[in-house]
C-alpha positions as CSV (number, residue, x, y, z in Angstrom):
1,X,0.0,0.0,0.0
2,X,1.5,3.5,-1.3
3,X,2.0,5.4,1.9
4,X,1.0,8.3,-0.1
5,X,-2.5,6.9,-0.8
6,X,-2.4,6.7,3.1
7,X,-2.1,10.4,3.5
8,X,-4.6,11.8,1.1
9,X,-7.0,9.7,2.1
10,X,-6.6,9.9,5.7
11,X,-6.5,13.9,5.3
12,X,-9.4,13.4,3.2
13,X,-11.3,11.8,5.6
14,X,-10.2,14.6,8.0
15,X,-12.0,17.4,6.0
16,X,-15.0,15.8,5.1
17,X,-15.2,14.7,9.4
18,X,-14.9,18.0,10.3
19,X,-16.8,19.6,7.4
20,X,-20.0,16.9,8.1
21,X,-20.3,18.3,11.7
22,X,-19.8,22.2,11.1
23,X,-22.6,21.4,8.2
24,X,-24.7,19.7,10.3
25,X,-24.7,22.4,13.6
26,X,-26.2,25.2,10.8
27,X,-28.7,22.8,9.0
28,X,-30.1,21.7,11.9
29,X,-31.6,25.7,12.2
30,X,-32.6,25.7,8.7
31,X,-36.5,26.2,8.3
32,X,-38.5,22.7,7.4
33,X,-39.9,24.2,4.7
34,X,-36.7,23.9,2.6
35,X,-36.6,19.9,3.3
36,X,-35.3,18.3,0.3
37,X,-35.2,21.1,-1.6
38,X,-31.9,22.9,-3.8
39,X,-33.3,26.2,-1.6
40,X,-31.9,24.6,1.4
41,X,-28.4,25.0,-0.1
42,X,-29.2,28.8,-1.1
43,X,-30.4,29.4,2.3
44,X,-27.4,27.9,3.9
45,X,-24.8,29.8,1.7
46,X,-26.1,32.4,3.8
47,X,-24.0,31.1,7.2
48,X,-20.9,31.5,7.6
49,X,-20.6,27.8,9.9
50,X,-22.5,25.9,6.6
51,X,-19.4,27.7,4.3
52,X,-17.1,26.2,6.4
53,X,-17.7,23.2,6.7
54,X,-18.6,23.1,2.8
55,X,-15.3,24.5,2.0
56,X,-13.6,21.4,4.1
57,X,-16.1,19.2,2.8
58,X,-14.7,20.2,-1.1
59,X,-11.3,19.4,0.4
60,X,-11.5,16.9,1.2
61,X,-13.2,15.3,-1.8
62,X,-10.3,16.8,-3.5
63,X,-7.8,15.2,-1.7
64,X,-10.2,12.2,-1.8
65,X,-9.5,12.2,-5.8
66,X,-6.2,12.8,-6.1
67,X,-6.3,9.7,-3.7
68,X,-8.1,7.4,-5.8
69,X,-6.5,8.6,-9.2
70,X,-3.4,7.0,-7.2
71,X,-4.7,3.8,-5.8
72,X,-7.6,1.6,-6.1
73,X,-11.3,2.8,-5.1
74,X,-11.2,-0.4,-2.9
75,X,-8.1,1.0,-0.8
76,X,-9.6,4.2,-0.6
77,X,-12.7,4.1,-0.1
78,X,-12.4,2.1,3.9
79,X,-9.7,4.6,4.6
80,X,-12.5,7.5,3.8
81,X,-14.3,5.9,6.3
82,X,-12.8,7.0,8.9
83,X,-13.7,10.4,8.4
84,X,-16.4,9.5,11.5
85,X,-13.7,9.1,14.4
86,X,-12.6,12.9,13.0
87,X,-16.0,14.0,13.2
88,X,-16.4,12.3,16.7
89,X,-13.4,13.9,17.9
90,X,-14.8,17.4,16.7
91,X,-18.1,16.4,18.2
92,X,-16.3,15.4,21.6
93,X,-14.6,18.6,21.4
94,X,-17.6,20.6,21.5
95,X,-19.9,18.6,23.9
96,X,-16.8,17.5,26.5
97,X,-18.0,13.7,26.6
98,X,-15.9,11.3,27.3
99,X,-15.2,8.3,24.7
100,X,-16.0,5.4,27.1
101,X,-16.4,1.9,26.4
102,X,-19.2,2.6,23.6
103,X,-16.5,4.9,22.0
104,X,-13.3,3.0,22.3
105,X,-15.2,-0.5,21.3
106,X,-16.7,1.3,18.4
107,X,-13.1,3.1,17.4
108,X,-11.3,-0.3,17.7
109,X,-14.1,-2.0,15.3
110,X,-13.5,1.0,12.6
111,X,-10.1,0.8,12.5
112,X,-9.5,-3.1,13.1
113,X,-12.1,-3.4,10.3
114,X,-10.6,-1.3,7.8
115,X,-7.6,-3.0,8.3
116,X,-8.6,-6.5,8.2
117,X,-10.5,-5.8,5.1
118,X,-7.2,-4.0,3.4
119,X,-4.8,-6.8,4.5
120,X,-6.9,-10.2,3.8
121,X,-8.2,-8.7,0.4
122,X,-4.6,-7.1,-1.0
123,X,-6.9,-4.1,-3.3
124,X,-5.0,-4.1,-7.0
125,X,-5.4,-2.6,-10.1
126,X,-6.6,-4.3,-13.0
127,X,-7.9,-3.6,-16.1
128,X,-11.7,-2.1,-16.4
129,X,-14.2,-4.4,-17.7
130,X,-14.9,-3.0,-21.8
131,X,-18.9,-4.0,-21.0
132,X,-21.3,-1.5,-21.0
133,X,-24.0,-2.8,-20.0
134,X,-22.4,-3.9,-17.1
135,X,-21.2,0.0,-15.8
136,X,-25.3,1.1,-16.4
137,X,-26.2,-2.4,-15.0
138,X,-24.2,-1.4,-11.2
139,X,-24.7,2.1,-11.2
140,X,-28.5,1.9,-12.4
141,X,-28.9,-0.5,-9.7
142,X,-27.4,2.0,-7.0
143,X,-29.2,5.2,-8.2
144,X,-32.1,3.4,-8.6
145,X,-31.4,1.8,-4.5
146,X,-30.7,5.6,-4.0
147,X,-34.4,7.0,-5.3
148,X,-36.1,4.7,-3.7
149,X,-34.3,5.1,-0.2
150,X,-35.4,8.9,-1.0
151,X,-39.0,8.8,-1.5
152,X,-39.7,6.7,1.5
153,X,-37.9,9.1,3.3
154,X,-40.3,11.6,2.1
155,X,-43.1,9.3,3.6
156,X,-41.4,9.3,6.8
157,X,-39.4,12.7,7.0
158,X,-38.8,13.0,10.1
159,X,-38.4,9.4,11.8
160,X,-36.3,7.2,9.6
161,X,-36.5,9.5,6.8
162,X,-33.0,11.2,7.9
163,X,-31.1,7.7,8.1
164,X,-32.7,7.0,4.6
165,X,-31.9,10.0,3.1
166,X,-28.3,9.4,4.0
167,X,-27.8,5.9,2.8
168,X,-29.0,7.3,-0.3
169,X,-26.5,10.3,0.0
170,X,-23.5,7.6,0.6
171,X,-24.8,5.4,-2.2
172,X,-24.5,8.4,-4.8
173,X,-21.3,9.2,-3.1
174,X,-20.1,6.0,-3.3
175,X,-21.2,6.4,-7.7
176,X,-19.7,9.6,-7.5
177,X,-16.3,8.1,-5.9
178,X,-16.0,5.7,-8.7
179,X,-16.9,8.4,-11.3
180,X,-14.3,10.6,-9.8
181,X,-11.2,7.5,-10.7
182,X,-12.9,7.0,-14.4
183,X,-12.6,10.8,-15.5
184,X,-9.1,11.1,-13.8
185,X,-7.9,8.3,-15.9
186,X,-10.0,9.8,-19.4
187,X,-7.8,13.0,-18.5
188,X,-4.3,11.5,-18.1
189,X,-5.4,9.5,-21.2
190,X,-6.4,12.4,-23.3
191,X,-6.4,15.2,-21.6
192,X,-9.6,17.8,-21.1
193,X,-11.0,17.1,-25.1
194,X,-11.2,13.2,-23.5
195,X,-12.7,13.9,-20.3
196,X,-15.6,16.5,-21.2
197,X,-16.3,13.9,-24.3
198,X,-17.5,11.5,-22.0
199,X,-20.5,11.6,-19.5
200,X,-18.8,10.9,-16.3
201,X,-17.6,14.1,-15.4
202,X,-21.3,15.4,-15.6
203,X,-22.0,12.0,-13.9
204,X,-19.7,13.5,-10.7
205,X,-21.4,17.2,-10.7
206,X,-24.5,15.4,-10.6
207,X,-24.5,12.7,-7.8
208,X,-22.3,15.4,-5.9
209,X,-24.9,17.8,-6.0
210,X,-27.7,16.1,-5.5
211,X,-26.3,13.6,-2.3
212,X,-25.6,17.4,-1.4
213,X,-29.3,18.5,-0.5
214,X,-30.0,14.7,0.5
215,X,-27.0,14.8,3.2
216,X,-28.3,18.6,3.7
217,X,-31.8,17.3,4.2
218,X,-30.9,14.7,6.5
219,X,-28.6,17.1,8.8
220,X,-31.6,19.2,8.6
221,X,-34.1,16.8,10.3
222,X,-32.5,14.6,12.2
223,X,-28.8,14.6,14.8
224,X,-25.3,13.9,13.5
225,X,-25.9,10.4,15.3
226,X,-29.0,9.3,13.0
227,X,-27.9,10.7,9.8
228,X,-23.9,10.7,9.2
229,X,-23.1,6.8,10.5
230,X,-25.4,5.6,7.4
231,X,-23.7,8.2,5.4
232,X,-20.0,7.2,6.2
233,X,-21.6,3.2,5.8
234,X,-23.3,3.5,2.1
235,X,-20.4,5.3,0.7
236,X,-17.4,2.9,0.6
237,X,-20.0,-0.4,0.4
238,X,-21.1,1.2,-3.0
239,X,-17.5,2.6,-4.2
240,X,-16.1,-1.4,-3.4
241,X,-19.1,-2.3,-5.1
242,X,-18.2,-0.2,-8.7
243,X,-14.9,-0.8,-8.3
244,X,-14.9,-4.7,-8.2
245,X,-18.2,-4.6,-10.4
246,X,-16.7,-2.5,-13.4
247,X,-13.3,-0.5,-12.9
248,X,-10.7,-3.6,-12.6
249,X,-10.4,-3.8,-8.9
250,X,-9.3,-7.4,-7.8
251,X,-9.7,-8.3,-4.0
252,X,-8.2,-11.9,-3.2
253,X,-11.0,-14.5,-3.8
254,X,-9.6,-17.6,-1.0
255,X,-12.0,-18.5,1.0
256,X,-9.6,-17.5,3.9
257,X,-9.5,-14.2,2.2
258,X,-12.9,-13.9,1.5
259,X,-14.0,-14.8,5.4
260,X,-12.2,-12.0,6.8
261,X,-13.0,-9.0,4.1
262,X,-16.7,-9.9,5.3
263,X,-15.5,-9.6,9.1
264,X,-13.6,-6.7,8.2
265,X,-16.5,-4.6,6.3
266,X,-19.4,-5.7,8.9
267,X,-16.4,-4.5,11.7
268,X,-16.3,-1.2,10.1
269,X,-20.4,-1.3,10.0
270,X,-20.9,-2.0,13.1
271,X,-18.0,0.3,14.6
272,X,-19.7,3.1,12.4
273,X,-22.8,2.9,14.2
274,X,-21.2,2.8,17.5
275,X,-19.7,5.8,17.0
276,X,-22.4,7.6,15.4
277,X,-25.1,6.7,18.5
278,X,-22.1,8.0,21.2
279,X,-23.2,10.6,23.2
280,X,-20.9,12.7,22.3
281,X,-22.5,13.2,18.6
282,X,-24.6,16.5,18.5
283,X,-28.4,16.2,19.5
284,X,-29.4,18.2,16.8
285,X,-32.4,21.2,17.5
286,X,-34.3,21.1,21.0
287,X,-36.5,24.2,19.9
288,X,-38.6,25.9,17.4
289,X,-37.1,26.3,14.4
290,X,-36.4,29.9,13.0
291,X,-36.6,31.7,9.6
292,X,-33.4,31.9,8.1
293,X,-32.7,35.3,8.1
294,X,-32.3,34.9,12.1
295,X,-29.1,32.8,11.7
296,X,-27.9,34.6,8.7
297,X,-24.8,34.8,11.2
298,X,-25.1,31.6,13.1
């Protein structure tokens, strides 16, 4: 494993930990009446907290790219995982709570999972698979797992509707990851006339924008603890996903091998949620909400 891979996606995971919980404390004051909705995101350009966060958010999807344009979406996307015990360690920063069992069990479970999964499965390059139909095959299949996850959560907006909407932001995430590797190999192939030629760099504006206002959506009804462990879940489960399914990713198949990447993804799963339900995640709003203009400099 390049220990420069390491880096970038460890300091991407950083940004988009921090960014998710500076995001989070001004969308939770946004008014219900921009739920779902791309005037959430004008409203919130509005605070300075939300611009924050965004900008480190954009960071560390940068960093995020130039990681995967340098390793394997399988490598990378566990490691960008992590970006919870960063946002936890914000989190714990702001409320004073200690980690505890709860913490330390579910920070072992990340970490020993990521690793597990990256030592038993050996990520590599290959080449991509020349089939079509199997790309639109995968990635209809998650934006289509994505839409659906959406409109029940508009059925159900403010009970499970803010864990759906983020599994369906980490699925297009996830989409948008994969995306991300494909256009930065069409530009070191041909340079800008190759990449705007083809349809995935549209394909990465548009799951990044719209997982945007999901994830905004989500921040918006529900605490940090409901919405951002399924986020940080969906997202590498779906990048593995496209990067086995269509991009030349190969993972060792043993059944040895096999045993332990399972152990090591439902470690990371399970340590995800862990951390996400600790105390020390934000509560999210305990009164009325207010216009906008109120927290204009929130």
């Amino acid at each position: 494993m390049s220990v420069l891979v390491l880096l970038l996606a460890v300091s991407a995971a950083c940004c988009l930990g921090f960014g998710f919980v500076l995001q989070q404390n001004a969308a939770q004051k946004a008014p219900l009446g921009d739920f779902l909705s791309f005037r959430l995101l004008l409203d919130l350009m509005r605070v300075p907290r939300w611009l924050g966060g965004l900008g480190l958010m954009i960071a560390g999807m940068v960093l995020g790219a130039i990681a995967l344009g340098k390793g394997e979406i399988s490598l990378v996307e566990p490691l960008l995982a992590t970006n919870l015990l960063f946002a936890l360690a914000l989190s714990r920063h702001q409320t004073r709570q200690p980690l505890g069992r709860q913490g330390w069990g579910g920070l072992l479970l990340l970490a020993g999972g990521v690793s597990a999964f990256i030592v038993a499965g050996e990520p590599r390059g290959g080449s991509a698979v020349d089939d079509p139909l199997r790309h639109w095959l995968i990635i209809g299949a998650v934006v289509g797992a994505a839409l659906l996850l959406t409109t029940c959560a508009k059925r159900s907006r403010l009970s499970w509707g803010p864990v759906l909407l983020a599994l369906a932001a980490g699925l297009l995430y996830g989409i948008q990851d994969a995306l991300t590797r494909v256009s930065g190999t069409r530009f070191s192939t041909g340079g800008f006339s190759e990449l705007f030629t083809g349809w995935q760099p549209y394909g990465v504006v548009a799951c990044g924008v719209t997982g945007l206002v999901l994830v905004q959506s989500a921040f918006e009804t529900a605490p940090l603890r409901m919405s951002l462990p399924a986020l940080t879940a969906a997202e590498p489960l779906a990048g593995i996903l496209c990067g086995v399914g269509f991009m030349g990713d190969r993972l060792r198949a043993d059944t040895g091998a096999l045993a332990w990447e399972a152990a090591g993804l439902a470690a990371v799963v399970v340590g995800i949620v862990l951390l996400g339900l600790h105390p020390a995640m934000p509560c999210g709003p305990t009164g009325t909400r207010v216009p906008v203009r109120s927290y204009q400099r929130g």
